[in-house]
N, C-alpha and C positions, 0 to 999 in steps of 0.2 A: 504493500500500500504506500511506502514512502518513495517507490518509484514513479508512482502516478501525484504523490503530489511534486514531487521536481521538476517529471515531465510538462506538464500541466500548469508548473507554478498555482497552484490551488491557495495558498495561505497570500500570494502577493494579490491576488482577486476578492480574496476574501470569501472564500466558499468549500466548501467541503467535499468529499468523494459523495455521499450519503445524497448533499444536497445535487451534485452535478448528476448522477443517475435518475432520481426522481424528475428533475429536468427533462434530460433525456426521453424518459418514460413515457411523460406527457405530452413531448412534442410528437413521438412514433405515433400513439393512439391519434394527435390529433390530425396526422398527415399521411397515416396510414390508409385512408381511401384513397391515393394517388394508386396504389398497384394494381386495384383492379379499373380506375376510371384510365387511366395513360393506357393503357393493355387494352381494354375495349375500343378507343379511339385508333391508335396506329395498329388494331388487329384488321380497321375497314382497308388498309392497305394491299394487305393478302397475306402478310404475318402471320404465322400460324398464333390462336392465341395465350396457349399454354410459355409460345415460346418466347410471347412478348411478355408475360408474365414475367417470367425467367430475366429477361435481359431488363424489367423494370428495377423487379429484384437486387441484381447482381451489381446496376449501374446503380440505386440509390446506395445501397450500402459501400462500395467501394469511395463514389465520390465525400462523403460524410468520415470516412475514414482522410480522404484526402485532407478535407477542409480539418477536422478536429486535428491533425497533427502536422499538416502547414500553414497553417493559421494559429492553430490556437482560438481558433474561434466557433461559439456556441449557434452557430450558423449549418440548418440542413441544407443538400444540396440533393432536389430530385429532380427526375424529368416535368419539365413544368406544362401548364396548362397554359394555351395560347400558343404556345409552339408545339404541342403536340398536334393541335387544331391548324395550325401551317403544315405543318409535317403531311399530316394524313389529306384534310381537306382542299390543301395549296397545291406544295410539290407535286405530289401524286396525282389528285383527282385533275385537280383544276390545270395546273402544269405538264401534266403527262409524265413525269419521274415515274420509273419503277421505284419499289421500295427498296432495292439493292442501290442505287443511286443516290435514293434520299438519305440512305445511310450513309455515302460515300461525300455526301452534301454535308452532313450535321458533324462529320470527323472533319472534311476541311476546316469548315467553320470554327470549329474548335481550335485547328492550329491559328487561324488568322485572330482567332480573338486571344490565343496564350501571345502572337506576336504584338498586338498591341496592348496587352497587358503589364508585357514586361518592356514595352518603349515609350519615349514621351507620346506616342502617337494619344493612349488612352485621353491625357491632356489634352491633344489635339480634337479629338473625335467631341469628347465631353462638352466643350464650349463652341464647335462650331452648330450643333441641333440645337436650336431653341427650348425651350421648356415647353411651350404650349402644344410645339407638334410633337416632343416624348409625350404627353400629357393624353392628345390624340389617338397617336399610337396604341396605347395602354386602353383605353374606352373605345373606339374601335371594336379591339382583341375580345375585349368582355362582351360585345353586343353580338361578331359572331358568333362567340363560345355559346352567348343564349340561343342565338338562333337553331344552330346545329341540338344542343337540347331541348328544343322546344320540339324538332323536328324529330330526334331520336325517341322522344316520348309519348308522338302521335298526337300531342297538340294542334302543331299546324302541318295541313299536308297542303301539294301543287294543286295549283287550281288553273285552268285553263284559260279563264279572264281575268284573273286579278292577280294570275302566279302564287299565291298563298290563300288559303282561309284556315278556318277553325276544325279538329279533325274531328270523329264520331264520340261523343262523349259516354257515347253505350259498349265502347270497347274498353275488355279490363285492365287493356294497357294503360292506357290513358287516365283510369280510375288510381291504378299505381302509382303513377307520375304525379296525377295529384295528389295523394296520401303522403306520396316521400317529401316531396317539396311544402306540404303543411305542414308535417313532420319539419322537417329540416329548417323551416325558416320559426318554429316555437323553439327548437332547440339551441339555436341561433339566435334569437334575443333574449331567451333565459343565458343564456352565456353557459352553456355545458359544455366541457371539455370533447373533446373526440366527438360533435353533433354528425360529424359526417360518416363517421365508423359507425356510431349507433343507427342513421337510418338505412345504411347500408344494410345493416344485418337487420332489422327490423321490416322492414320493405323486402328482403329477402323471406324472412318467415311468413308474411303477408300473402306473395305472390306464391310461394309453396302451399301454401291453406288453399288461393283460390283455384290454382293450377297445378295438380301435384305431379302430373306430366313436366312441368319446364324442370323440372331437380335433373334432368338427363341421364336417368340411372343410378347405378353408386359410385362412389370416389374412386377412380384411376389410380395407381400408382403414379408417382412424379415420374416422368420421363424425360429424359433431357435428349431423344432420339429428335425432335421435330427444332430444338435450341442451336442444336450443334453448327447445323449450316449456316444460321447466322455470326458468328462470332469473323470478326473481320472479312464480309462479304461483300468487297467493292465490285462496283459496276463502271471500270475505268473508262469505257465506251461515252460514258455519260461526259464525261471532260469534253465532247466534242458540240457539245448543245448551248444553245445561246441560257437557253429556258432552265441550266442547270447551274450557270454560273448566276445566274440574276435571283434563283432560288438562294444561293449560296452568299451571296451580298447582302441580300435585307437578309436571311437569317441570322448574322453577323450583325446585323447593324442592330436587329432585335438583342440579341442576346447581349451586346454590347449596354445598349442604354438600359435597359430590362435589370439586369445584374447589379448596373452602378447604382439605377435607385434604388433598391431593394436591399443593397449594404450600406448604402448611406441611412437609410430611413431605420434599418433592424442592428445597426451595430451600436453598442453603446460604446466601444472602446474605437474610437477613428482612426488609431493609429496601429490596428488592425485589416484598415482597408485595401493595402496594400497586397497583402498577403491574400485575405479572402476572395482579392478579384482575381488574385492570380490562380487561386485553386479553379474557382467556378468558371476559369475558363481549360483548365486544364481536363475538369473533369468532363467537356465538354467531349473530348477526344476518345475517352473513354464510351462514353455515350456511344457512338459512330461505331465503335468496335464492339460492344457488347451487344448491340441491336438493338437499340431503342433511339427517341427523338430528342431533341436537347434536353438539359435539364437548367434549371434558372436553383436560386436563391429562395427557399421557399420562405413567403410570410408566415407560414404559419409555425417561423422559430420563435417569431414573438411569443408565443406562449412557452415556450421553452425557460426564454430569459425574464419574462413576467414570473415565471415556477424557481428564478433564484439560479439559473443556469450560467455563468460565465467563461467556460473554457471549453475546448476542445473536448474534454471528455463527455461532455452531454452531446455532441455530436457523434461520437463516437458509441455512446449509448446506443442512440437510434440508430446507428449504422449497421449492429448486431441483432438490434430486434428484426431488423428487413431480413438479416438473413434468416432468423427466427422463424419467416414466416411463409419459408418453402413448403412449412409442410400444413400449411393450409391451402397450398395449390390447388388439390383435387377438389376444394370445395368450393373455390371462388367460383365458378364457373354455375354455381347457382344464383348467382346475382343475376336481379333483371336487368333488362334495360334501363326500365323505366326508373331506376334509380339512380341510375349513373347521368341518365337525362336530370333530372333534379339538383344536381351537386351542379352540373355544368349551368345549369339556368344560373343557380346561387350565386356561383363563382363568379360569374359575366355580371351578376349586379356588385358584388366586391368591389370587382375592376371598374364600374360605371364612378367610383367616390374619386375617382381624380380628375374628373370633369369639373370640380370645384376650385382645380388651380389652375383654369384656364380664362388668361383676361377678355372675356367675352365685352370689355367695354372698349378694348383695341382691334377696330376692323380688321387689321392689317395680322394681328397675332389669333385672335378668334375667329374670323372665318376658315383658314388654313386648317385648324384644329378639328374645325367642325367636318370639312370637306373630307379631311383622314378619317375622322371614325364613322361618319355618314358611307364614303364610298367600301371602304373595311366589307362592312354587312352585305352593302345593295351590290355589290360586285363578286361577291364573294371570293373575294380575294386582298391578301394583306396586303404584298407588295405593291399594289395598283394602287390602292386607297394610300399608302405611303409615300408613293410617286407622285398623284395629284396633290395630297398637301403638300407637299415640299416647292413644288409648282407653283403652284396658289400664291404661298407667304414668298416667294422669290418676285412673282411678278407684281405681289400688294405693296412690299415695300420699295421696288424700283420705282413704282407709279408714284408712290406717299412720297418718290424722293428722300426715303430715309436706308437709302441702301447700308450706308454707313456704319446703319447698327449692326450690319450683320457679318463677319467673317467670310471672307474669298472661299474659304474651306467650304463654306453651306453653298452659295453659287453652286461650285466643284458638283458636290454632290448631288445639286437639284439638279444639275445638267445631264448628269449619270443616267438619270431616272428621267428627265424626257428623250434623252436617248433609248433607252429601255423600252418607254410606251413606244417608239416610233418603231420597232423594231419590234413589238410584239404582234403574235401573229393573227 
């Protein structure tokens, strides 16, 4: 034990072994619905889904082991939501990537953001995007994430003249989807720990009472026969696509501003920051190779370090529990949909709270913002909706005559991206 506190520095934090596990503990339950909602999402891929389980698994708990012992910081690192929703519904569907591609997309990505992690470029990148279009960006991401749950849960289906309505409220999917999301959002302003693991499994026992058909049988044994082919499965073919390198830019550019606010906002120690961006892009690599879609910084360590968590070792906690949790494999797979739809509605209103740091009283700063998470949804695509506001607040402020405020670097990059539309097919 006196190894973990030197490691650790425990006593210069002020915090205990005792206290850093129970941390840990609580952050796992409360983030532990990422393995089966990341796994259902990048399984519409063609991912088998036991084996994106597997590679959800393998890449949370490795990365949190990254982060607890080069950083030192009480900071999880899972595959995040919003890029998994790029991943599966951008690159792949929308883009045409195979999902051996978009693996080979999220491992670049990964190198280019460890390279500017560890150069002044992060300085660079940082002050040339505005705040109101990261701000965009992020509200955007949450209004797709609803939409695709709304859609997953038989809420809204296509409609022929209006492209969307309201879907059969006599299907018992749909009765699910509402049950978990009533659930889940009582759970959620009572402020319970783990509200997403508990409707998970409770929405799980619901939909087995009304359907005892969807359980799929009994528990498989884990197999790792359908995982194996994933583990470093590049698709180098894909280096020769316009549509793979532009996938691979704003994923970058995502996970880049994505990360920084997310370790500024949840680190209490700043002089921390340096190290933690460096993990969470390293772990990004990892990602790519173990077979799953990026991973971000998750919010939900704030509850970690509200539980008294300060060091590395409460990441380190939850990095053991993921492994912990292989052998619930053969059972996740009774999860419905209609729950995992729920968590993603939820999620996507989370993400809608930074719409409040947007100066909606500067034409020139607020419509750009608007235009990014407006086009986000109605295009069903990030990079597009990232491309038009970039666009937008380049040609508001040339017009306003106040180019001035803005760094050459931003120009650089909105030029990027009306190259990109022009060149889109």
């Amino acid at each position: 034990m006196k190894g973990l506190h030197s490691i650790f520095r425990l006593e210069s934090h002020n915090t205990s072994i005792r206290t850093e596990f129970l941390a840990g503990l609580t952050t796992f339950f409360t983030i532990s619905y990422i393995i089966i909602v990341n796994s259902s999402i990048i399984s519409e891929t063609g991912i088998p889904f036991e084996a994106a389980l597997l590679g959800t698994i393998f890449t949370s708990c490795l990365s949190c082991l990254l982060m607890g012992l080069w950083a030192n910081a009480p900071i999880i690192i899972v595959p995040g939501m919003g890029v998994n929703a790029f991943f599966t519904y951008t690159m792949v569907h929308e883009m045409g990537l195979s999902w051996q591609e978009a693996l080979t997309a999220v491992t670049l990505s990964g190198i280019l953001f460890t390279v500017i992690t560890f150069t002044p470029l992060a300085t660079w990148l940082s002050t040339a995007v505005p705040t109101a279009l990261k701000k965009g960006m992020t509200v955007g991401i949450g209004l797709l994430i609803t939409f695709i749950g709304l859609q997953k849960g038989g809420l809204i289906i296509s409609n022929e003249q209006t492209f969307v309505s309201i879907g059969s409220l006599h299907q018992p999917k749909v009765w699910i989807t509402l049950f978990s999301l009533a659930l889940l959002i009582i759970l959620f302003v009572r402020k319970v720990q783990g509200a997403f693991l508990i409707t998970l499994v409770l929405a799980t026992v619901v939909a087995l009472i009304a359907d005892p058909s969807s359980a799929q049988g009994e528990p498989a044994p884990l197999s790792f026969e359908q995982y194996v082919p994933l583990l470093g499965n590049f698709a180098l073919a894909g280096l020769g696509k316009l549509t793979f390198w532009v996938a691979t830019f704003t994923l970058t550019m995502i996970l880049v501003f994505e990360n920084m606010g997310l370790l500024q906002g949840l680190l209490t120690d700043k002089q921390k920051f340096p190290a933690a961006f460096q993990a969470s892009a390293l772990s990004n690599i990892m990602a790519g190779l173990l077979g799953t879609s990026a991973t971000i910084c998750a919010l939900e360590s704030a509850t970690g370090t509200q539980s008294g968590g300060r060091t590395g070792l409460t990441t380190i906690t939850a990095g053991g529990l993921f492994l912990l949790s292989l052998i619930l494999i053969p059972y996740l797979k009774w999860i419905p949909e209609s729950a995992v739809a729920a968590i993603m509605i939820v999620v996507g209103g989370l993400m809608m709270q930074e719409v409040q740091a947007i100066p909606f009283g500067d034409f020139t700063e607020g419509l750009p913002a608007f235009i990014t998470f407006a086009f986000i949804p109605f295009t069903y695509s990030i990079p597009t909706g990232i491309a038009f506001g970039f666009i937008t607040y380049a040609i508001l402020k040339i017009a306003a005559k106040r180019a001035r405020e803005v760094p050459i670097s931003f120009f650089i990059i909105a030029l990027l991206f009306m190259i990109q539309l022009g060149l889109h097919g």
